[in-house]
C-alpha positions in Angstrom: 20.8 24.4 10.2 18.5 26.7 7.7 20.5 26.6 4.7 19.6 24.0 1.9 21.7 23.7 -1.4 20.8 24.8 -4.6 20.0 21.8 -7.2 22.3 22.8 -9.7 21.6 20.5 -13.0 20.8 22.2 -16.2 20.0 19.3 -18.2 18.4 15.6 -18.0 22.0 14.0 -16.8 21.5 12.4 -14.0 22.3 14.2 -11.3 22.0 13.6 -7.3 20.5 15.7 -4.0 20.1 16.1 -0.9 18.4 13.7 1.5 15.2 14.7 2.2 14.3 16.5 5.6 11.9 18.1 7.4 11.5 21.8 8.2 10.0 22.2 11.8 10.4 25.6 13.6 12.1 26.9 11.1 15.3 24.3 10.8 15.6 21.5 9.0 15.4 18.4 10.9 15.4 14.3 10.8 12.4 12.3 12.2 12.2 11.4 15.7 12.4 7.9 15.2 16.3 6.8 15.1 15.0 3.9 13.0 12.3 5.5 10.5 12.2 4.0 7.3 14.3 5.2 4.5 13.3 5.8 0.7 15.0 5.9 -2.1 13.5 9.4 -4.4 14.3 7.9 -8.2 14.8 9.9 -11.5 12.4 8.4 -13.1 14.2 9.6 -16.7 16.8 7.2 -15.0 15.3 4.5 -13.0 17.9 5.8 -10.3 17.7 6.8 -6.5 19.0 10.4 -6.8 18.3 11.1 -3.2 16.3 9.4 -0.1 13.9 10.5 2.6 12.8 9.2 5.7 9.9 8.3 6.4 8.7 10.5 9.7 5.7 9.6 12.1 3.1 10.8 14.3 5.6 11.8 17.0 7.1 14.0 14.2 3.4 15.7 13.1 3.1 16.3 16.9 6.3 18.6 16.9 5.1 20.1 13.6 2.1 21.1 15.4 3.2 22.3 19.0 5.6 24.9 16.7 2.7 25.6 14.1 0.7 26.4 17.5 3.3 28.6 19.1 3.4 30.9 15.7 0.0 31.2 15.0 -1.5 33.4 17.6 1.9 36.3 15.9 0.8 35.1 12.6 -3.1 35.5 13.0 -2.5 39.1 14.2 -0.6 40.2 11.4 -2.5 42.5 9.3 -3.6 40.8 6.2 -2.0 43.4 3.9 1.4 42.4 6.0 1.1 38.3 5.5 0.4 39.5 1.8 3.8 40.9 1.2 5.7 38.0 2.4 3.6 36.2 -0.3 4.7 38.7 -3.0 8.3 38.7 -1.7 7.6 34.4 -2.3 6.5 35.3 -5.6 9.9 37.5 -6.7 11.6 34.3 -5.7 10.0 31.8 -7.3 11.0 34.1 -10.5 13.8 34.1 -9.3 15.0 30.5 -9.2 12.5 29.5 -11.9 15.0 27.4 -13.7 16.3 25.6 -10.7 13.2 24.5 -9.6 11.9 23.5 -12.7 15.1 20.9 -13.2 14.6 20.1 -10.1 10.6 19.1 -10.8 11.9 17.5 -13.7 14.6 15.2 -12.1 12.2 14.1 -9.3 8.6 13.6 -11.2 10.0 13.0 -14.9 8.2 16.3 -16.5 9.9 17.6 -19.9 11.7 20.6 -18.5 8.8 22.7 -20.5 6.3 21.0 -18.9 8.2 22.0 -15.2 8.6 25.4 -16.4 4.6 26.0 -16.5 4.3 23.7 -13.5 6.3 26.6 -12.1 4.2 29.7 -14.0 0.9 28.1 -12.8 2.3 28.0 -9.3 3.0 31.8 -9.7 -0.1 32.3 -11.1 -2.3 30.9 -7.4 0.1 32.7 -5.6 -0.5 35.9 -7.4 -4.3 35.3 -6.5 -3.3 35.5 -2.5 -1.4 38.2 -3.1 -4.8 39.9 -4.0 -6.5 38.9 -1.3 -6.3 42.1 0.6 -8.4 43.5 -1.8 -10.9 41.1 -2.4 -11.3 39.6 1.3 -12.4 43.3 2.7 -14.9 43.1 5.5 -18.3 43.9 3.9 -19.9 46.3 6.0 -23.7 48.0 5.1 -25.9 50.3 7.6 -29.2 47.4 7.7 -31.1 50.1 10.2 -31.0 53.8 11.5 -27.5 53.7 13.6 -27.2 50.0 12.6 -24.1 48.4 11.2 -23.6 44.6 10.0 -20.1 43.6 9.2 -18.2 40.4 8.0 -14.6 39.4 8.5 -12.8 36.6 8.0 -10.8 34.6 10.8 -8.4 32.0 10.7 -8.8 28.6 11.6 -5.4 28.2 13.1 -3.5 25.3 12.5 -4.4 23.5 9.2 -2.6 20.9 7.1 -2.4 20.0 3.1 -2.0 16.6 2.0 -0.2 16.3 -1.9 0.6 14.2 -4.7 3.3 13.2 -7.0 2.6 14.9 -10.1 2.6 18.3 -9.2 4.9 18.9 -6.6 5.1 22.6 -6.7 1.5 23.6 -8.5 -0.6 21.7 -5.6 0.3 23.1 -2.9 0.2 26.6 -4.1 -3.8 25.3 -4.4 -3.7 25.7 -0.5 -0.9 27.8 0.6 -1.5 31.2 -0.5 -5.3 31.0 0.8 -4.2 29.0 3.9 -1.6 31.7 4.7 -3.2 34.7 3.9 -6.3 33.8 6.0 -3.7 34.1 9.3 -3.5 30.1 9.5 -0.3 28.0 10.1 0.1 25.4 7.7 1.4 21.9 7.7 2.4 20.6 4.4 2.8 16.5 3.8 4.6 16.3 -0.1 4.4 12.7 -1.7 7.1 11.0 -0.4 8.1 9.9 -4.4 8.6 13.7 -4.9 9.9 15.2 -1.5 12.5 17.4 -2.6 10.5 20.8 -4.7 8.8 21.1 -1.2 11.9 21.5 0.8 13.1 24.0 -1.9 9.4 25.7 -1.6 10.3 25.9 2.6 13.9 27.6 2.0 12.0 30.1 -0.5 9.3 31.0 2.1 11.4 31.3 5.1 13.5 33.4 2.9 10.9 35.9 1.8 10.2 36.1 5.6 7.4 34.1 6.7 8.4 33.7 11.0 9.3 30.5 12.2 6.6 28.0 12.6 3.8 29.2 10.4 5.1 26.9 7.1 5.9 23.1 8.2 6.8 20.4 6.0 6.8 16.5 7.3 8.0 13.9 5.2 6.2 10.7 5.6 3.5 8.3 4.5 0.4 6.6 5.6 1.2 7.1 9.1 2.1 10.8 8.5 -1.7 11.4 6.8 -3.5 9.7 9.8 -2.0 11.7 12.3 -2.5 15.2 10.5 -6.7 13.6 10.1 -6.7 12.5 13.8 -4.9 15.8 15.7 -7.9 17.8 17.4 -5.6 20.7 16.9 -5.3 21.0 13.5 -9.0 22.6 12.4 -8.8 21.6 8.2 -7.2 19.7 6.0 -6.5 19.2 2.4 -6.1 16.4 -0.1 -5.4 15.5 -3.2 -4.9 12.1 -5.0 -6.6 9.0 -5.8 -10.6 8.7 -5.2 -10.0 5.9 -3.0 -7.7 7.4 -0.8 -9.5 10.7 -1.0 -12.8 9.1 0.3 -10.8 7.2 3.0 -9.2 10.9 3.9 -12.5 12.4 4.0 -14.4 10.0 6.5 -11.3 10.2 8.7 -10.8 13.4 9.2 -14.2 14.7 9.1 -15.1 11.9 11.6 -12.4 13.7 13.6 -14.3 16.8 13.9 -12.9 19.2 11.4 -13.2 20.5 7.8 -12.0 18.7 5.1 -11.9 19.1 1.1 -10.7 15.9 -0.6 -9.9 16.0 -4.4 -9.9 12.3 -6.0 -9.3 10.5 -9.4 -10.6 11.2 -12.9 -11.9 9.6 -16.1 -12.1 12.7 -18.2 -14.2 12.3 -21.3 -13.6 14.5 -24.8 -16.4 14.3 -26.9 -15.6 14.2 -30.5 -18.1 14.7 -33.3 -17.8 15.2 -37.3 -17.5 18.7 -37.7 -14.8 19.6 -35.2 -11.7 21.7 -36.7 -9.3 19.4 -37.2 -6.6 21.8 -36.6 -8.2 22.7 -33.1 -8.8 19.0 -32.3 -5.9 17.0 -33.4 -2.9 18.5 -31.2 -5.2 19.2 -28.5 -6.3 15.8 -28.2 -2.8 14.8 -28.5 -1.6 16.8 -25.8 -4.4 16.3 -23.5 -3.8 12.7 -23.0 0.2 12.8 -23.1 1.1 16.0 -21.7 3.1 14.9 -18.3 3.0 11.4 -19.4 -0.6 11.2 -18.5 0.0 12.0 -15.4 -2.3 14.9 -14.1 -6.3 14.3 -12.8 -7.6 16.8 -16.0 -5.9 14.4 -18.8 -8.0 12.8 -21.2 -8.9 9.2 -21.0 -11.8 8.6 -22.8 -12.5 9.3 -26.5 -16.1 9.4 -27.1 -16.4 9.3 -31.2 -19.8 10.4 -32.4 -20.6 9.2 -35.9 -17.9 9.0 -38.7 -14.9 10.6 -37.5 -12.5 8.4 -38.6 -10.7 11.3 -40.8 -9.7 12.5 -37.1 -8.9 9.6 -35.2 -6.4 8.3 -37.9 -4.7 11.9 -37.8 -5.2 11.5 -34.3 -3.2 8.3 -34.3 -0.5 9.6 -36.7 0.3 12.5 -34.8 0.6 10.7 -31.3 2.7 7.6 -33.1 5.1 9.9 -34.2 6.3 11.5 -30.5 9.9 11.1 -29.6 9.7 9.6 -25.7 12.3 11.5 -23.5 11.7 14.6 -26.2 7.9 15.2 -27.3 6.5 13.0 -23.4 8.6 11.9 -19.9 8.6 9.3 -18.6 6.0 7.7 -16.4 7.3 8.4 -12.2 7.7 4.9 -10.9 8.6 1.0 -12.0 5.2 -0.1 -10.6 2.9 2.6 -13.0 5.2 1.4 -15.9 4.1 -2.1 -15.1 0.5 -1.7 -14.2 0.1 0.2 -17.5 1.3 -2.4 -19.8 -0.9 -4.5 -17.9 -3.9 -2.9 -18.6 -2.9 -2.4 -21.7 -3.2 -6.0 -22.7 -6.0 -6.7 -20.4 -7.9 -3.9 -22.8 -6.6 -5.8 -25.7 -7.8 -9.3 -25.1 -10.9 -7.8 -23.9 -11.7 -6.9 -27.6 -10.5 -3.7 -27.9 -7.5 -3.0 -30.6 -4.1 -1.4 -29.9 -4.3 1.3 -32.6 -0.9 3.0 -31.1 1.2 0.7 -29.0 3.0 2.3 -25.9 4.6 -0.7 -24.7 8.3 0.4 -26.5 11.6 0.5 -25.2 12.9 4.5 -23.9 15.5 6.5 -24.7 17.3 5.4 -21.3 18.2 2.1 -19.8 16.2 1.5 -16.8 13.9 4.3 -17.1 10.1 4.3 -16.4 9.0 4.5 -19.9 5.4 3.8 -21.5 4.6 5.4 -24.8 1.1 7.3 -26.3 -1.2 4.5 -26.4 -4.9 4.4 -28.1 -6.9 2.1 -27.8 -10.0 2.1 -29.8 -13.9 -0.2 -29.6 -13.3 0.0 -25.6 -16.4 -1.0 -24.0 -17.0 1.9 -21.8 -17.8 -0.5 -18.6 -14.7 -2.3 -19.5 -11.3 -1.1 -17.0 -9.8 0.4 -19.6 -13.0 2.8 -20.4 -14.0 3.1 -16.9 -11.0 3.3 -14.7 -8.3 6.1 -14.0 -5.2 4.4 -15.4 -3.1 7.7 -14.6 -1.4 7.1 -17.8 -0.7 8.4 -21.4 -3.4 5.5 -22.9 -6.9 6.9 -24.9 -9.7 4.4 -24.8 -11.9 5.2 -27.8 -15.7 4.3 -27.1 -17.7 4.7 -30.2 -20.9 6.1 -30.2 -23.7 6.7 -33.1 -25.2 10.0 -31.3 -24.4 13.0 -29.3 -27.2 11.9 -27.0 -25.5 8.2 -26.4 -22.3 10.3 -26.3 -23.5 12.6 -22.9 -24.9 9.3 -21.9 -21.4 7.3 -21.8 -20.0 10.7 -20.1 -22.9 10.5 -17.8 -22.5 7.0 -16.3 -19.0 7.4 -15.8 -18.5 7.8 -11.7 -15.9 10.5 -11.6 -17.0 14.5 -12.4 -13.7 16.1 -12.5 -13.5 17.5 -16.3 -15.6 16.7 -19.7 -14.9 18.6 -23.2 -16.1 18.7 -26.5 -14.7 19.4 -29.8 -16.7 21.0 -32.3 -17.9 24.2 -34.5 -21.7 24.6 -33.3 -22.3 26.7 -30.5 -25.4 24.2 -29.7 -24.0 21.6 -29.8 -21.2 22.8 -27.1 -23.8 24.1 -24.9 -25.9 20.8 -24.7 -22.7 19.2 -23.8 -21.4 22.1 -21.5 -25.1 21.6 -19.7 -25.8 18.5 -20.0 -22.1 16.9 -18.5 -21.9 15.3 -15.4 -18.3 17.1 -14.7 -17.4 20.1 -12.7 -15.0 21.4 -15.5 -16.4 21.6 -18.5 -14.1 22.2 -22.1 -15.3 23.3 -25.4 -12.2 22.7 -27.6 -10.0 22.4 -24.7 -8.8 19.1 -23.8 -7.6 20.4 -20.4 -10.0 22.6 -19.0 -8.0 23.9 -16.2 -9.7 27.2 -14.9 -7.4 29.8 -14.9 -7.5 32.1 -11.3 -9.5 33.0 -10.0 -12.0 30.6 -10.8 -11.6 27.6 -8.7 -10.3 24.0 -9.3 -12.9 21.4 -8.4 -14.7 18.7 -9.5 -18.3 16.5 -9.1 -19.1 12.9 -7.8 -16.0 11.2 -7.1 -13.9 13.5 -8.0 -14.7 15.8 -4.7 -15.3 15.3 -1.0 -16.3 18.2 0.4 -17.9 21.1 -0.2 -16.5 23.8 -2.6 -13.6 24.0 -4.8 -10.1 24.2 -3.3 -8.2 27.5 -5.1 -9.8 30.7 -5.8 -12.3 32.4 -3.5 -14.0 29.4 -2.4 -10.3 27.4 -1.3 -10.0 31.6 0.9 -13.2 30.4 2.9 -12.2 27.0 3.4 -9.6 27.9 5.3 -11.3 30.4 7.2 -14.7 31.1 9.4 -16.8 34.4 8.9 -17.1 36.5 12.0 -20.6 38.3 12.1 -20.6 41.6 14.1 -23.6 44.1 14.6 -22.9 47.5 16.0 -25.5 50.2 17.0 -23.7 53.2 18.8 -26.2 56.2 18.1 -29.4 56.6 20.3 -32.6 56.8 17.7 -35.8 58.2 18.9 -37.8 56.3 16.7 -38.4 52.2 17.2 -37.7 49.0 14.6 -37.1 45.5 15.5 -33.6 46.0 16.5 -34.4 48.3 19.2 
């Protein structure tokens, strides 16, 4: 069977799908295991299983690979401008069902629908940047010597794999894909298990703009679903993104495996705030940068560093975020255990010393939902857990500092390097953060300093494993190998060192 159903709720009732399946070959298809284990997905607006997924295995990544292999010598001789179309036939779809999959992004994750709507755009927006490709991957080619000709192309890997999260089921792997896919590889895509079901939409819409049999797979699974796409010797590079520690463990297991791996980890973003910022700048774009999807994305905010006397901010600060409307201005968080493990450290944070300025630990709009509301905390010690660890939550630590210097110093001793931004009117000032940050995104009056394609996604320190950023040109020559070729066809009569 090919065909998949549409998800067809407009709204935030609470609606069911689909169980979760693979796509292998082309067909959807149920683990090999008779017995695998079964998930339920929840809506976490509801606190409800609105589908399930089982969990598939090794034996399933070994099928996933023996049909990835079978279409990748077709795929990998496919002109590049040819592979390019399919991606710009993917792109007219995913315009296409724009509002479906954004309803369906909000159901599973818990995203505002607006927030699913960019998800969506921002997807669109990487894959536009493969569609390009043929243009800016063209073999570079330059006469180094009388009759002499040096020329670079760029050849697949062959079979490669991505590894995503949660809270961008859609955005993520259109990080990977469009590079993966126009540089001739065949790709084999693991979605979290908590979100499984934008993927399977993503597989319908590919095979559907005509991408052969084979070259997209997607495996459902966990733990034992990762280790098998590090340990295969036929699979040539992988992806990840998620937590540091998994990230590092990723890393060291597939690269001890022999082949390339990028690794994207955890964050503890820092936004450095000093007197003479714009309030009308700073205010809703702090706001937003530390509650947009619940908190829930690796370039939120998490640490307020307050230089000097800015407390004519933070209080407006404070007022704005006290007033959203959970379920209306912020989702929900995605699971039962986040909602717990936030409240927790929470009041850790408080009887540590620091004080609960805005209070997140309300009751939702919705009975059973995962629910935790803007929370700032303010006088966090920054080697305290609340001012040093990613919570992955909508909770501000404010660390107060006296000076910009002690300011780029808290930033600096922080162990992540994903993203850093300041807020404030002097050019100098912004370009002694901007230098001086220990971050590989840098913000000045922008909270979330997302790069926008073609500049690539990537952070420093343990933010990163690997080498590189993932999208943009950089993710294009990750997941492929540069082929160097000299010619020399005319006789010269005259002698150089090639001769």
């Amino acid at each position: 069977m090919t065909t998949l159903a549409p998800f067809t709720a407009r709204s935030y009732d609470f609606s069911d799908h689909a169980r979760a399946r693979n796509w292998i070959g082309g067909r959807w298809c149920d683990p090999v295991a008779p017995a695998a284990p079964i998930l339920d997905v929840p809506n976490p607006r509801w606190g409800r299983a609105m589908a399930q997924v089982a969990l598939s295995g090794a034996a399933d990544v070994a099928r996933a690979i023996e049909s990835a292999r079978e279409a990748a010598r077709g795929w990998r001789m496919t002109p590049l401008r040819d592979r390019a179309q399919v991606l710009y036939r993917t792109r007219e779809l995913l315009l296409r069902h724009m509002d479906e999959l954004a309803w369906l992004i909000s159901h599973e994750n818990g995203k505002l629908h607006p927030e699913a709507v960019a998800e969506v755009e921002k997807a669109i927006e990487c894959l536009e940047y493969g569609c390009s490709l043929p243009h800016l991957a063209a073999g570079q080619s330059l006469e180094v010597s009388r009759g002499v000709t040096c020329e670079v192309v760029y050849e697949p890997l062959g079979v490669v794999a991505g590894v995503v999260p949660f809270n961008f089921p859609l955005m993520v792997p259109m990080w990977m894909l469009p590079q993966a896919l126009a540089g001739g590889n065949t790709f084999i895509l693991k979605p979290s298990e908590r979100v499984p079901l934008t993927t399977m939409r993503l597989a319908a819409i590919l095979a559907e703009a005509g991408l052969p049999p084979g070259v997209f797979s997607l495996v459902q699974g966990g733990r034992e679903v990762v280790e098998a796409l590090c340990d295969a010797p036929e699979i040539s590079a992988l992806g990840f993104v998620g937590s540091t520690a998994v990230a590092r463990a990723v890393y060291a297991r597939a690269a001890g495996s022999g082949k390339r791996a990028l690794c994207l980890g955890g964050a503890k973003n820092h936004l450095l705030l000093v007197p003479d910022a714009d309030p009308e700048v700073t205010i809703e774009n702090i706001v937003a940068s530390f509650t947009g999807c619940a908190g829930q994305r690796c370039m939120a905010a998490s640490v307020l560093v307050a230089v000097g006397d800015v407390d004519h901010l933070i209080k407006r600060i404070a007022e704005r975020a006290a007033a959203m409307r959970l379920g209306t201005d912020m989702g929900p968080v995605q699971s039962a255990s986040a909602t717990e493990r936030l409240s927790r450290a929470i009041g850790d944070a408080e009887r540590a010393g620091a004080r609960v300025v805005v209070d997140g630990r309300v009751a939702g709009p919705t009975a059973g939902g995962y629910w935790v509301g803007p929370t700032i905390l303010d006088r966090v010690d920054p080697s305290s857990p609340a001012g040093c660890e990613e919570l992955f939550g909508p909770v501000l630590s404010i660390v107060r500092v006296p000076n910009l210097e002690a300011a780029i110093g808290v930033e600096n001793r922080n162990r992540y390097g994903n993203a850093a931004a300041v807020y404030t009117t002097s050019g100098d000032v912004a370009q002694r953060v901007v230098t001086a940050a220990s971050a590989g995104m840098c913000g000045v009056n922008v909270g979330v300093p997302v790069p926008r394609e073609p500049f690539g996604f990537g952070g420093w320190n343990e933010s990163c494993f690997g080498t590189g950023d993932l999208t943009g040109w950089d993710g294009f020559r990750f997941w492929t190998r540069p082929r160097k070729v000299t010619r020399k066809w005319a006789l010269q009569r005259d002698a150089t060192w090639m001769s």
